[in-house]
C-alpha positions in Angstrom: 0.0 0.0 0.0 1.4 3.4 -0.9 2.5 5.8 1.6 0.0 8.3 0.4 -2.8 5.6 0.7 -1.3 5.0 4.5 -1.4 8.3 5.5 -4.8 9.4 3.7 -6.5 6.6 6.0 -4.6 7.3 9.0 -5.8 11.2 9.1 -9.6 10.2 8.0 -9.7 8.0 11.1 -8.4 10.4 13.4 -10.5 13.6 11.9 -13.9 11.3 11.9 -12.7 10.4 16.0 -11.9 14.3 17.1 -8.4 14.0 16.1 -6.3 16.1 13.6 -3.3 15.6 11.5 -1.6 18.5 9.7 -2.8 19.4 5.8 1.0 20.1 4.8 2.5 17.0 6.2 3.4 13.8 4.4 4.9 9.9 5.0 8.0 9.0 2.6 8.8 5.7 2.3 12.3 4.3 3.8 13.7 1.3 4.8 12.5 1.0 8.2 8.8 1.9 7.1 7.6 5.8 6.8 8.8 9.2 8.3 6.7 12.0 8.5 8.0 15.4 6.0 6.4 19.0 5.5 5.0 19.1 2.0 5.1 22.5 2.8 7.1 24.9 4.9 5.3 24.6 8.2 5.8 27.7 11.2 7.4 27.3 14.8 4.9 25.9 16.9 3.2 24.1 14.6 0.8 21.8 15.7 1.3 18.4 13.6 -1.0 15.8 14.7 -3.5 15.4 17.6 -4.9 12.4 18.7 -8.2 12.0 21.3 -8.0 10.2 24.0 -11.0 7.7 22.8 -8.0 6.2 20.5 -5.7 5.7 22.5 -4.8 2.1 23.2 -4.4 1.7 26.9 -4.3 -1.7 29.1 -8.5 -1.5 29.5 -8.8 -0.7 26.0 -7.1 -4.2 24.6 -8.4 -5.9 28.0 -11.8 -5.2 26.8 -11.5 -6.2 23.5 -9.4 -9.4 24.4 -12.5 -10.2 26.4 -15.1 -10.1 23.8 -12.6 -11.9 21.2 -11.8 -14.7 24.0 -14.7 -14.6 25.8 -15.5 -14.5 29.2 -14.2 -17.5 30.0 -10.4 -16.1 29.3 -10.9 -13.5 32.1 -9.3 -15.1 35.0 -5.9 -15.6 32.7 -6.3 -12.5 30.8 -6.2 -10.6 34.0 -2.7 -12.1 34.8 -1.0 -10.6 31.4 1.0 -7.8 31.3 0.3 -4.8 29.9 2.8 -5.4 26.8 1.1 -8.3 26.7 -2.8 -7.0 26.4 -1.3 -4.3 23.9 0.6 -6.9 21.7 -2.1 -9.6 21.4 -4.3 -7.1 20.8 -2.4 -5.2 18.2 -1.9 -8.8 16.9 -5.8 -9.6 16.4 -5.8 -6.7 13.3 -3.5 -9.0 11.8 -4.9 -12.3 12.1 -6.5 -12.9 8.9 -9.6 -15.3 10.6 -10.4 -12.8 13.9 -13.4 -10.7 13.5 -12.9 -7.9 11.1 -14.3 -5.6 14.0 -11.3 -4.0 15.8 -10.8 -0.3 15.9 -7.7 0.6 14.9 -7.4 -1.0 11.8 -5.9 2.1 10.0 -3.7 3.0 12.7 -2.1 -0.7 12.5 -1.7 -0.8 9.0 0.2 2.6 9.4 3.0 0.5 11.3 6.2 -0.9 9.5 6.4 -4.3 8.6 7.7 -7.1 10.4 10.9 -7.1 7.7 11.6 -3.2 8.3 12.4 -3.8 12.1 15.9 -3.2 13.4 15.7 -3.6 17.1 17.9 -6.3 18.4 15.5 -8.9 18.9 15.3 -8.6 15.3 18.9 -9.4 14.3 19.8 -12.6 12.7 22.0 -15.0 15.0 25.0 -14.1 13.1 24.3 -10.0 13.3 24.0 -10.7 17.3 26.6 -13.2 17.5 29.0 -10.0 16.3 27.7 -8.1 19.6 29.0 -10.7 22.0 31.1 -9.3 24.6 28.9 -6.4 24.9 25.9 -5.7 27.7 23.7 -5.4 24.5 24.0 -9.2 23.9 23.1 -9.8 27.1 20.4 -7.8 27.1 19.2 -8.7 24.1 18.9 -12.6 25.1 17.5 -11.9 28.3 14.8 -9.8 26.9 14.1 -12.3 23.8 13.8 -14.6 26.5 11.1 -12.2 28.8 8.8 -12.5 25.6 9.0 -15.8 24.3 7.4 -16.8 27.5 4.8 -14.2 27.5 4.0 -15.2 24.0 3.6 -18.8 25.3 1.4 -18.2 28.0 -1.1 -16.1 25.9 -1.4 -19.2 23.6 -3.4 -21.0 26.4 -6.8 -18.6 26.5 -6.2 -18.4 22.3 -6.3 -22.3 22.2 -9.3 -22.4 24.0 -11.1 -19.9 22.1 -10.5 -20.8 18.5 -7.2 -23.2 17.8 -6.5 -20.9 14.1 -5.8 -18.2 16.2 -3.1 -19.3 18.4 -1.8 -20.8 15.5 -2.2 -17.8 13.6 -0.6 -15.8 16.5 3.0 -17.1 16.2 6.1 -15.8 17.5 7.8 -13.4 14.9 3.8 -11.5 14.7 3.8 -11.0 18.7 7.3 -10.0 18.6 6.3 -7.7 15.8 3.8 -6.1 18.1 5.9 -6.1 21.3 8.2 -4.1 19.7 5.6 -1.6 18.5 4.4 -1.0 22.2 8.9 -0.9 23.0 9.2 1.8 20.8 6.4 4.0 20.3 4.3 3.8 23.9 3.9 6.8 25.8 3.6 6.8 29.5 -0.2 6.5 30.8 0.4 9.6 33.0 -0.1 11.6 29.7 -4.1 10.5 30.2 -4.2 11.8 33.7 -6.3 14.5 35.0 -2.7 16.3 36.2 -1.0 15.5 33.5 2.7 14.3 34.7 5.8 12.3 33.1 6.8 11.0 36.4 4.8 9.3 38.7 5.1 7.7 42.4 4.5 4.1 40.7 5.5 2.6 37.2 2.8 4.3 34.4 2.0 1.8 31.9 2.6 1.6 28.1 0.1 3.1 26.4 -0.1 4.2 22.0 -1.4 6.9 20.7 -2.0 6.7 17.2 -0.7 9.4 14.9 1.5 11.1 17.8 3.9 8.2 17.4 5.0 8.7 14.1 7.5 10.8 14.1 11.3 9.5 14.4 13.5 11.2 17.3 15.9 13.1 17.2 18.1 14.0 19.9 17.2 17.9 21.8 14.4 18.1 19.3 12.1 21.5 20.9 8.9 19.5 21.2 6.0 19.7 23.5 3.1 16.8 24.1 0.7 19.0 24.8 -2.5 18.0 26.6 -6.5 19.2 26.5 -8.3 17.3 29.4 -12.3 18.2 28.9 -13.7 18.1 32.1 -13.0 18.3 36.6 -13.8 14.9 37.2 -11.4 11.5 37.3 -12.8 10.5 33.8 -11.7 12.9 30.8 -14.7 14.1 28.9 -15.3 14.2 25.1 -12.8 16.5 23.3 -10.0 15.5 25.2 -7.2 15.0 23.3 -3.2 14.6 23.4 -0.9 16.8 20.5 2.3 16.9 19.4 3.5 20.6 18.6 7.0 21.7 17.4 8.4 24.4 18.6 11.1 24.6 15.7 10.1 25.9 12.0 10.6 23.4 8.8 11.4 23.8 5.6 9.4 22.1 2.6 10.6 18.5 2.2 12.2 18.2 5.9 11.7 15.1 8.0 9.8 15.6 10.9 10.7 14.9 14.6 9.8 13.7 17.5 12.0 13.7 21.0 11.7 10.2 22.6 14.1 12.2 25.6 17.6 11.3 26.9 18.3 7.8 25.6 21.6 5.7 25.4 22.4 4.1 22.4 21.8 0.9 24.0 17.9 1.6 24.9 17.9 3.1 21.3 18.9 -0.6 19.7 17.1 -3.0 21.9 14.3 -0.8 22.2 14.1 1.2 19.0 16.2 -0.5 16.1 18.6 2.6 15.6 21.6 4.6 17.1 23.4 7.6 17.2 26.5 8.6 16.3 29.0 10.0 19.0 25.8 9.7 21.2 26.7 11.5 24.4 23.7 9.8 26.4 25.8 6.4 26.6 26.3 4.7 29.1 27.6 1.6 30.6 26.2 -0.8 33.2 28.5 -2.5 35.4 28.9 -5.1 38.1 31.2 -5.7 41.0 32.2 -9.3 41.6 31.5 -9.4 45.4 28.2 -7.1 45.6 25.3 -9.0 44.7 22.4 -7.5 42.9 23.7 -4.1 42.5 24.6 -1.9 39.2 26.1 1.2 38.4 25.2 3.0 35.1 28.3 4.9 34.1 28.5 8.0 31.5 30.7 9.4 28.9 33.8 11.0 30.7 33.2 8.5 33.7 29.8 10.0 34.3 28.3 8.1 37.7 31.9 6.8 38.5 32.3 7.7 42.2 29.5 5.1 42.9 31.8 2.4 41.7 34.5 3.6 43.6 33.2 4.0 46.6 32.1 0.7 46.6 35.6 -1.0 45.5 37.0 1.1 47.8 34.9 -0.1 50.6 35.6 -3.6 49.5 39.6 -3.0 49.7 39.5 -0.7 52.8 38.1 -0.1 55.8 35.9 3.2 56.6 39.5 5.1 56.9 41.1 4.2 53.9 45.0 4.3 53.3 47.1 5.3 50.7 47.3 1.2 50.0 43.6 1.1 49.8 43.6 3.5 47.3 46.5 1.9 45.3 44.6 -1.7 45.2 40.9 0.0 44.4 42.4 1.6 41.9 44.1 -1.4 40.7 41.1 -3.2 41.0 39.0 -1.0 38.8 41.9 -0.3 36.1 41.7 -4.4 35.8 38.0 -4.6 35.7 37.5 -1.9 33.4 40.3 -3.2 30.7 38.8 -6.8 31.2 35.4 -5.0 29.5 37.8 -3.2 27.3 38.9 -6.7 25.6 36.1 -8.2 25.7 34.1 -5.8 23.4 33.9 -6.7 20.0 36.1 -4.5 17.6 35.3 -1.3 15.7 34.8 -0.6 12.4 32.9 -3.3 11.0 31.7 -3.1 7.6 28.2 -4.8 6.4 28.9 -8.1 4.9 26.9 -11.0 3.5 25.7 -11.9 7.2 25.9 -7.9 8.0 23.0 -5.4 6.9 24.3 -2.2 6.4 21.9 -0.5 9.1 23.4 -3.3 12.0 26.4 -2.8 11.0 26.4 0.8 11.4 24.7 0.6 15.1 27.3 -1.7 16.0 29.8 0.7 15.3 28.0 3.3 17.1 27.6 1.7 19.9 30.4 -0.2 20.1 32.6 2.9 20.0 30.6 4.6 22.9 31.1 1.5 25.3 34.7 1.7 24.4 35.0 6.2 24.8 33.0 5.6 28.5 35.5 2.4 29.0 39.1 4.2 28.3 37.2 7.8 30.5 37.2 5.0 33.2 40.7 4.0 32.6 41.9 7.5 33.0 39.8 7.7 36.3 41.5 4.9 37.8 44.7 6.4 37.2 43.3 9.7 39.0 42.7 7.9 41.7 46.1 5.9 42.1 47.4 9.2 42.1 45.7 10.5 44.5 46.9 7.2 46.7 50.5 7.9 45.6 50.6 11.5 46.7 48.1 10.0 50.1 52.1 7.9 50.2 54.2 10.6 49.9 52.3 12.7 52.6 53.5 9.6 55.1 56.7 10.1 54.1 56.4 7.2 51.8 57.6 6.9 48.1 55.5 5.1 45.9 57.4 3.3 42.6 54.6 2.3 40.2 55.6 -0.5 37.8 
């Protein structure tokens, strides 16, 4: 289906809802599915889509729907999935060629890339993944693969029961497909709330807003989410509606962005499917032999390193520590930190016959961040055996470093 065709759809639904997508905007097709351009030169402040709040797809929303699909019968286990996992399923039943042909965001779901346009790293082929052993991506990455697989089993059991076609028909690559749609385009369930807030006491869920979420990010982009709750009371009234405006002007033929905030490349590949160059949100998670259950994100230019320190330091030391605690800390972390140093895979890797050209060049973003935040660690290891040297010489002690 063409892009225009997409988009054409997409803004009908929303404007026949209460919703509203810029006249002078249009999709262009690209490898990973659409981005959003001005067909026109479009003002600061432009508002560029809005979508009402009776679209959004929230946990009751696919809860709801599941139910009458399933019926009531499911209930009991339906109430037990996770929010991803209402969403995904849900998501999934638009695609399932024998469910009812009565779902309600049918043009908001054929808006989405394909399966084949994905580039998170769930979506790497064994030997594009294989090339990011060593990392904490790969980790991450099989852990996570891992988290789903299972929650795609246990929502075959209510499926089976209801009609055996569609458990069948809901196999693992379409409810990754869909997970990965709520990963990188869900918004936080605050946005809904009656004081609207990005931060909130508890965890908010995942919830989509169709239309909102199509723009890619960029990094610093001036954007505002901009809310219109109708109504005092707990329950948002007709009208109410959430917009995306941006604050910068665009020229005719620019791509369009959103800003997803302050994101690690890391987050942006698992999460996402792209990077960054010379991203300077990177970070690295580490973990200290000896302390169970504990782990310290670290920044470019050792960002978040006195954590780590402190706690090696403690490890080595006492609550006074000498000018030898220093010396073995330091030690310690130098040794630690160029273990992670060697086992990183290398840098500049070109796309091959088992390399796409896209992986290849997020591996080499990411790759050289871990490595920039790695040798920044190096250098504050030696600031710190320093600082124990000159702790030495203080005592009256001189300190011969091989």
């Amino acid at each position: 289906m063409s892009a225009e065709i997409v988009l054409q759809e997409l803004k009908d639904w929303l404007q026949l809802n209460g919703g509203y997508f810029h006249p002078h905007i249009r999709l262009q097709k690209v490898p990973s599915g659409f981005c959003v351009v001005a067909s026109e030169s479009l003002p600061p402040d432009s508002k560029i889509v809005s979508c009402p709040f009776t679209l959004a797809i929230t946990k009751p929303v696919a809860l709801n729907a599941l139910s009458g699909l399933l019926g009531p019968q499911a209930n009991s286990e339906l109430a037990t999935w996770t929010e991803r996992q209402l969403i995904s399923v849900y998501l999934s039943f638009h695609r399932i060629p024998s469910s009812p042909h009565i779902l309600a965001h049918n043009p908001y779901v054929k808006s989405l890339p394909s399966q084949d346009s994905l580039r998170t790293s769930l979506h790497f082929t064994p030997a594009e993944l294989e090339r990011f052993k060593g990392s904490n991506l790969y980790g991450a990455t099989i852990d996570r693969r891992r988290e789903w697989r299972a929650e795609w089993m246990q929502c075959q059991g209510p499926l089976s029961v209801a009609d055996r076609e569609w458990a069948e028909q809901l196999t693992w690559e379409l409810y990754l497909t869909s997970a990965t749609y709520v990963s990188s385009r869900a918004f936080p369930s605050t946005l809904l709330s009656q004081n609207v807030s990005l931060t909130s006491p508890s965890e908010p869920e995942p919830i989509l807003l169709p239309g909102v979420d199509s723009l890619n990010h960029a990094r610093a982009e001036p954007v505002s989410w901009v809310q219109s709750y109708i109504g005092s009371g707990p329950e948002p009234g007709p009208g109410s509606s959430i917009s995306l405006t941006l604050h910068n002007s665009a020229a005719a033929g620019a791509e369009l962005f959103n800003n997803y905030g302050v994101k690690p490349n890391s987050e942006l590949i698992l999460g996402y499917g792209f990077s960054l160059p010379n991203n300077p949100d990177d970070t690295i998670v580490l973990k200290i032999g000896g302390i169970e259950g504990k782990k310290w994100e670290v920044g470019r230019d050792a960002r978040g390193a006195d954590g780590v320190w402190e706690s090696i330091l403690e490890l080595t030391g006492g609550s006074e520590p000498t000018y030898e605690d220093y010396l073995d800390a330091a030690a310690a972390l130098g040794d630690m930190v160029q273990t992670l140093l060697d086992r990183l895979p290398p840098l500049s890797v070109a796309p091959s016959d088992d390399m796409r050209e896209d992986v290849a060049v997020m591996l080499n973003h990411y790759i050289q961040g871990q490595r920039e935040i790695l040798e920044s660690l190096i250098v504050y290891a030696s600031g710190k055996e320093e600082l124990g040297v000159a702790m030495a010489r203080e005592q009256g002690i001189e300190v011969v470093l091989e």
